[in-house]
KOLDREN-51210 format. One line per 4 residues: for each residue x, y, z of N, C-alpha, C. Coordinates in pm, 1 decimal. Each point is the difference from the previous one (the first is absolute). Layout:
N
X:Y:Z:X:Y:Z:X:Y:Z | ...
// end
This chain:
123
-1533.0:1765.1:602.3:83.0:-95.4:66.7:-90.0:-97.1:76.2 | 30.2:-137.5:-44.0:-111.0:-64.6:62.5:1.0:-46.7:169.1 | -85.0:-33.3:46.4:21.5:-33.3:188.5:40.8:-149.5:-35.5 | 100.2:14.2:93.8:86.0:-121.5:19.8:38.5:-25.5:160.9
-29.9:-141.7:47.2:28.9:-11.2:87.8:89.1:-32.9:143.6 | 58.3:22.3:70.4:127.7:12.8:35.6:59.0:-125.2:1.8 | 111.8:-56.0:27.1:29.2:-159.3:6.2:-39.9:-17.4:168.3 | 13.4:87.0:81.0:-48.3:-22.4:106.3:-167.7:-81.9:47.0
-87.0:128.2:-122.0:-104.7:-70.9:-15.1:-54.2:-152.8:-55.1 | 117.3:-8.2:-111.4:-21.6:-118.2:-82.6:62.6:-103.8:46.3 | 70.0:2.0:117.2:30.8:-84.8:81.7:209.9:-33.5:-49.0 | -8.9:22.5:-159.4:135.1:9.7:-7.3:149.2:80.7:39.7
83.1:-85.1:-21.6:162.8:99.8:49.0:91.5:-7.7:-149.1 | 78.3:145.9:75.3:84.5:14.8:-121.2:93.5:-68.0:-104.2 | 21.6:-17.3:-58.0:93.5:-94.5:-84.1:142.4:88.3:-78.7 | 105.7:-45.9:26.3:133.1:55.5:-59.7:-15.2:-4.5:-133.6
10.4:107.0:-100.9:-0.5:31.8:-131.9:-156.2:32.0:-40.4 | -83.4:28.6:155.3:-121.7:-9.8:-92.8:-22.8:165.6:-24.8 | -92.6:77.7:-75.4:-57.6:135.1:-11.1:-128.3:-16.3:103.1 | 7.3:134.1:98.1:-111.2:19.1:73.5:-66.2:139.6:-22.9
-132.5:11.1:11.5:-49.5:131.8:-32.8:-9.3:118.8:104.1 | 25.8:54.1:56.2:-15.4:47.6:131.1:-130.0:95.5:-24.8 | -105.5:-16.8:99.0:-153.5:37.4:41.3:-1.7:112.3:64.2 | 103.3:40.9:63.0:-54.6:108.6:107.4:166.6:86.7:-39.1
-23.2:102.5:102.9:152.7:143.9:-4.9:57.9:-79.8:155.0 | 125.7:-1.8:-12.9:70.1:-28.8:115.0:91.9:76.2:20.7 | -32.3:94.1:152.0:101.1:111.6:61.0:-42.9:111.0:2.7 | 60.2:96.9:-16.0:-2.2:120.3:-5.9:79.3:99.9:-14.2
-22.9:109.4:-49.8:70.6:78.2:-55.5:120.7:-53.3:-80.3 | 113.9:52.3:-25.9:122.0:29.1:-96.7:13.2:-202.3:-24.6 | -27.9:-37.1:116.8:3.7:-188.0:-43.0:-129.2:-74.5:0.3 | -127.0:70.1:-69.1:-74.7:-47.9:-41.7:-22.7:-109.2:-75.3
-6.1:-85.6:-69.3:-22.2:-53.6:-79.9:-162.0:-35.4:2.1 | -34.2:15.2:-177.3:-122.5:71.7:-19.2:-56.3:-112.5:-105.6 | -102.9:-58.5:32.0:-60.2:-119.1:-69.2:29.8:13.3:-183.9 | -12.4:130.2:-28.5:20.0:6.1:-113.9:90.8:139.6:-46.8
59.2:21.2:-107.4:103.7:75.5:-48.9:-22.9:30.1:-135.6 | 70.8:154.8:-35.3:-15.1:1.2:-161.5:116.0:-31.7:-31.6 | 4.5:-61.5:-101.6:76.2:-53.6:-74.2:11.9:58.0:-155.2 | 126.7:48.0:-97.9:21.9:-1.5:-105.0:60.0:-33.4:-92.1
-30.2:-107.0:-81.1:114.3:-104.5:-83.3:67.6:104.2:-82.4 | 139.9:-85.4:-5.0:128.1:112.3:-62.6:-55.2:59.8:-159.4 | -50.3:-89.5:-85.1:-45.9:50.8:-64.8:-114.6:67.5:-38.8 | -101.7:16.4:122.3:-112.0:54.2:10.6:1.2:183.1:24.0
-59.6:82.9:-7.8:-29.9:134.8:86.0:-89.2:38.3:85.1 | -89.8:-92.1:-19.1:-121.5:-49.7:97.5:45.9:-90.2:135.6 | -24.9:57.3:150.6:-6.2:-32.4:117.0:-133.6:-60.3:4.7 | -22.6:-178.6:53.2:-105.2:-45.9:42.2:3.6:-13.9:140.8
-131.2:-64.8:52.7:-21.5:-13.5:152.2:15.8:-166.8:-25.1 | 104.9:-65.2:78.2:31.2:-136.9:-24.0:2.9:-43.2:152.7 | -69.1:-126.2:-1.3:14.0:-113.7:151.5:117.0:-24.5:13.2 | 37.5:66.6:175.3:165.6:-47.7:-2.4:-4.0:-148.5:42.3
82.6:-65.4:-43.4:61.2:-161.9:40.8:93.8:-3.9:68.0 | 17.7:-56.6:71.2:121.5:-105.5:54.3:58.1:-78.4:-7.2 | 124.5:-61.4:-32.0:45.9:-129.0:-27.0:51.7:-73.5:160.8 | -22.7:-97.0:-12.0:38.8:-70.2:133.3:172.6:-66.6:-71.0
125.0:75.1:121.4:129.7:-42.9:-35.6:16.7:-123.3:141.6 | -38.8:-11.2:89.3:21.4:-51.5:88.5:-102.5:6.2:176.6 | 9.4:-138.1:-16.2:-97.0:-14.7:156.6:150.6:-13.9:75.9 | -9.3:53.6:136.0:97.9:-25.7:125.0:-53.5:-27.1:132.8
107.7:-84.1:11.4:-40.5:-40.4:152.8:-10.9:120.6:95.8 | -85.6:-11.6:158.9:-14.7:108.2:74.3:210.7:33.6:44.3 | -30.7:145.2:13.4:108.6:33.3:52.5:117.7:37.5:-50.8 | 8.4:-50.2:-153.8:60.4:-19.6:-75.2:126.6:153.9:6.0
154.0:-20.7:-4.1:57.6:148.0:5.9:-41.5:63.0:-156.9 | -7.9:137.4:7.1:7.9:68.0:-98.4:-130.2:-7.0:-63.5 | -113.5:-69.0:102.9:-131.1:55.6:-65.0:-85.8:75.5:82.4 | 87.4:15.2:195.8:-104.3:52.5:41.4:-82.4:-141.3:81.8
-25.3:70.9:115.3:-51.8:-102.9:107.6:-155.0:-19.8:-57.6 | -34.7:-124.0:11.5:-194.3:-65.1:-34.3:39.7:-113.0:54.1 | -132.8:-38.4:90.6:-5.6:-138.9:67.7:-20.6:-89.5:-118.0 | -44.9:95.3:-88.1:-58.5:-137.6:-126.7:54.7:13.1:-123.4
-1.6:-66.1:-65.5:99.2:-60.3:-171.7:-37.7:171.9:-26.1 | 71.1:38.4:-81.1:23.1:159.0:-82.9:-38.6:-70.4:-124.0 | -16.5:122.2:-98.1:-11.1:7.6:-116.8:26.7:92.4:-97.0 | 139.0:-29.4:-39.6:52.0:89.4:-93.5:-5.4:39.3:-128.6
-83.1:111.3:-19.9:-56.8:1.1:-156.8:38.2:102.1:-69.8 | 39.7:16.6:-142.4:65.9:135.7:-46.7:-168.0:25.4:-56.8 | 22.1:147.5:-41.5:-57.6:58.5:-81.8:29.4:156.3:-57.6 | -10.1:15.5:-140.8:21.3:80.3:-47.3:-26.8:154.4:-10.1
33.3:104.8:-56.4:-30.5:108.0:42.8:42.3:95.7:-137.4 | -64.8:69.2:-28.5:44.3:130.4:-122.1:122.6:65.6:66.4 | 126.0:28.1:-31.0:91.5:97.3:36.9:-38.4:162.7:-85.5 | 31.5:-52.5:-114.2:-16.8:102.6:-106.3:-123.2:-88.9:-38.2
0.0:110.1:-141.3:-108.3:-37.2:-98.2:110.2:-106.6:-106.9 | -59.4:-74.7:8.3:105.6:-110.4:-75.8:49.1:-110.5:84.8 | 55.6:67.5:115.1:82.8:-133.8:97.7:-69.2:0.9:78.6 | 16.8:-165.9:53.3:-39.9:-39.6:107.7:115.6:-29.1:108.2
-61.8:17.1:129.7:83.0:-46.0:108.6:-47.7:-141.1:105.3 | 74.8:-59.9:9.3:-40.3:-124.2:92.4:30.1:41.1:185.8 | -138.7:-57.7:25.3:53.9:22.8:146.4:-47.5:-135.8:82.2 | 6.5:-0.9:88.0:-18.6:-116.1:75.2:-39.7:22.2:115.1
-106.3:-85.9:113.3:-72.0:-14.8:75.6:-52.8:-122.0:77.7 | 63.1:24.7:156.2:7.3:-130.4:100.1:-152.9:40.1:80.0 | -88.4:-134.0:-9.8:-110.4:-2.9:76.0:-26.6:-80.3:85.3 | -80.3:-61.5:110.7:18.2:-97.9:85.1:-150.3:-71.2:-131.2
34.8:-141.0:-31.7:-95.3:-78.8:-4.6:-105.6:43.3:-33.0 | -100.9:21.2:122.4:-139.8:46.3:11.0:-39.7:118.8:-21.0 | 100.6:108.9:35.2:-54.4:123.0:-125.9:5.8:-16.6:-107.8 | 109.1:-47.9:-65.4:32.9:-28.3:-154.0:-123.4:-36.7:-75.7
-95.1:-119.9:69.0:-89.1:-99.4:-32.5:-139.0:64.8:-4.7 | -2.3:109.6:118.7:-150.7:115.0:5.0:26.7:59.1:-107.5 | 106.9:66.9:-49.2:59.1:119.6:-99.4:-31.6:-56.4:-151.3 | 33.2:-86.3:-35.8:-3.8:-32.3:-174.8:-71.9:-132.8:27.0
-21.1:15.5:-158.1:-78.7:-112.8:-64.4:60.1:-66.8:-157.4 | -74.0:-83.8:-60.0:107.1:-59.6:-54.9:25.5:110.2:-104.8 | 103.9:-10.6:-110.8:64.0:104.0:-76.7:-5.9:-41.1:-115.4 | 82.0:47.0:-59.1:35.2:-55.6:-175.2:118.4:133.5:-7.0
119.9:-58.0:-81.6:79.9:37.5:-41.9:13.2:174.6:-65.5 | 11.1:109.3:85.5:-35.8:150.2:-56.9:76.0:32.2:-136.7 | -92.8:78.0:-60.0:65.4:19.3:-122.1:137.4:59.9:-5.5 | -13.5:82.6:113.1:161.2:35.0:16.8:121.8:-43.7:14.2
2.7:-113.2:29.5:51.1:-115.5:38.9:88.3:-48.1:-111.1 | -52.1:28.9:-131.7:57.6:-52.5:-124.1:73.5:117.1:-15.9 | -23.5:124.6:-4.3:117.6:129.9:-29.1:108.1:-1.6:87.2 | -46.6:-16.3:211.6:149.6:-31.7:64.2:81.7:-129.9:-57.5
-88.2:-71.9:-29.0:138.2:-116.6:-79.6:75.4:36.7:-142.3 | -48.2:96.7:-53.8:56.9:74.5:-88.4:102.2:116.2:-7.3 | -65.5:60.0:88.7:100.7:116.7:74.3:107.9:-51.6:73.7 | 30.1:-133.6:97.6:102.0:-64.3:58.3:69.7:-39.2:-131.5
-45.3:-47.2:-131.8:83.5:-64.9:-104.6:46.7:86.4:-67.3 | -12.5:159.4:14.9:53.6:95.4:-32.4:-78.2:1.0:-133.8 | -111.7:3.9:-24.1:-95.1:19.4:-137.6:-34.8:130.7:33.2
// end
């Protein structure tokens, strides 16, 4: 996995619809989220070690109801998760700004990404 550098570092901010890579584990315990994940495509039997991403759904203003108090713009990003072996689950995640920006770097579209749009179309 190559070193990539944070947008914080690179001086950039997030963008709505973009893929971000996330660099580091954020949290702990049971709500960890963990820079990277295994992953197994539905038609695969083989579990790989895959870079988790983020999609950016929305920047919000500070204060905003229903995201949770931050003096500064939030950043609401889904990202995906193995339920089973086969399905995926979507979850979602409010950050203030400037953690968001230390945390990931830029992304590219996860391969998984193409099976949850498959699995929502009922394939």
């Amino acid at each position: 996995m190559a070193d990539t550098v944070s947008l914080a570092e690179s001086g950039d901010t997030p963008v709505r619809g973009q893929w971000y890579r996330l660099l580091t584990d954020v949290g702990e315990g049971v709500g960890k989220l963990t820079r990277t994940h295994r992953y197994r495509a539905p038609d695969s039997d083989e579990a790989r070690e895959v870079e988790r991403h983020l999609l950016v759904l929305d920047l919000v203003e500070p204060a905003t109801a229903g995201v949770g108090y931050s003096a500064e713009t939030s950043v609401i990003a889904l990202w995906l998760g193995q339920a089973a072996p086969g399905r995926l689950s979507q979850h979602h995640i409010a950050l203030p700004m400037t953690q968001f920006c230390e945390l990931v770097g830029p992304g590219e579209e996860p391969p998984e990404w193409a099976d949850w749009q498959a699995q929502q179309a009922g394939e």
